[in-house]
C-alpha positions in Angstrom: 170.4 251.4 18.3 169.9 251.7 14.8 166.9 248.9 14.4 165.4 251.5 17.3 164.2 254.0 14.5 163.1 250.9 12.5 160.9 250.2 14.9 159.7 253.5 15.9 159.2 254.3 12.1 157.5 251.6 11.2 155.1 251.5 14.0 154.7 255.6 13.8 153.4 254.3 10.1 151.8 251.8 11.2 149.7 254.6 14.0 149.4 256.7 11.3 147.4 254.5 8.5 145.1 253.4 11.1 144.2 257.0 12.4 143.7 258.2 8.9 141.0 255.0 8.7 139.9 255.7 12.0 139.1 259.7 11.0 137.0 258.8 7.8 135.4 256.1 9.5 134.6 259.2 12.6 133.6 261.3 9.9 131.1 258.9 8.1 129.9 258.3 12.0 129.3 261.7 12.3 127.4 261.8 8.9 124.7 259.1 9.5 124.3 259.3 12.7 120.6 260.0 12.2 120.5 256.4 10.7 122.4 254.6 13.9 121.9 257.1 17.1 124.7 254.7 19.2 127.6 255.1 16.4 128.5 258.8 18.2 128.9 256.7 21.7 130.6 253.9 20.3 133.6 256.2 18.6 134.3 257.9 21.4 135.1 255.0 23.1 137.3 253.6 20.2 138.9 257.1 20.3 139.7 256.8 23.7 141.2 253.0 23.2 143.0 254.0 20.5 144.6 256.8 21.7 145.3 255.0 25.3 146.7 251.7 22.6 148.9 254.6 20.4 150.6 256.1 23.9 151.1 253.3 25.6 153.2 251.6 22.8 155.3 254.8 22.2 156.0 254.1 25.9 156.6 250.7 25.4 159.1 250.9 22.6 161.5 253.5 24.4 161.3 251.6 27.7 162.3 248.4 26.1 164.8 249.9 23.9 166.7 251.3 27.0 166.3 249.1 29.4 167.3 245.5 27.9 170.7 244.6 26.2 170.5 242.8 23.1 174.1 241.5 23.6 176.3 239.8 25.8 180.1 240.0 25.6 182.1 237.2 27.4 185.5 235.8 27.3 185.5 232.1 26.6 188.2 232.0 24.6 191.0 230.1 25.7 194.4 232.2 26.6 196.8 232.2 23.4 200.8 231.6 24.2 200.9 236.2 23.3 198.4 237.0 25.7 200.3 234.7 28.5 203.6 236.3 27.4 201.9 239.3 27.6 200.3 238.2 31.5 204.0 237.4 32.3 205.4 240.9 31.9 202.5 242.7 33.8 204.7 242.7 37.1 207.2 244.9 35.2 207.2 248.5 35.9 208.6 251.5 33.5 211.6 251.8 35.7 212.1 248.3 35.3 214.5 247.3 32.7 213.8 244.5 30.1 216.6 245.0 28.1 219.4 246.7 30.0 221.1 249.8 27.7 224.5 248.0 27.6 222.8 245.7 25.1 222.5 248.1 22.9 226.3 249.1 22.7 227.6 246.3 20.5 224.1 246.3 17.9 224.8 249.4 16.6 
């Protein structure tokens, strides 16, 4: 999950430049709004956008993170002669004996 907080960081960086821009160009609204009496109107609805725009991908990027997987594990790889030893010996239990003790006797 670690290109998750890539994401989210750069796109919190990304929110963040354009709502600094969007406040001075608010303020400067604010300032001449003797000169253009529709500015006022017109930032409060790109306020609203905006912040309707900044939730809604917040939303976006935890959903998707969460819900999708960005992998897929199969196994298409063909049996090799240890694993079909291995497949052999899976009918054994632990009281089951492979190599009886009496074996043993002579090796040592």
């Amino acid at each position: 999950m670690w290109w998750f907080w890539i994401y989210f960081g750069i796109y919190t960086f990304s929110i963040i430049v354009i709502w600094a821009f969007f406040i001075i160009a608010k303020i400067h609204s604010l300032k001449f709004k003797n000169y253009q009496p529709t500015i006022v109107w017109y930032t409060k609805i790109v306020t609203t956008i905006l912040t309707i725009f900044t939730i809604l991908w917040y939303i976006l990027i935890f959903v998707f993170a969460w819900s999708s997987n960005t992998y897929n594990i199969k196994d298409t790889a063909p049996k090799t002669n240890i694993q079909k030893e291995i497949d052999d010996f899976s009918d054994i239990s632990e009281k089951d004996e492979i190599i009886p003790d009496s074996a043993w006797e002579d090796y040592y």
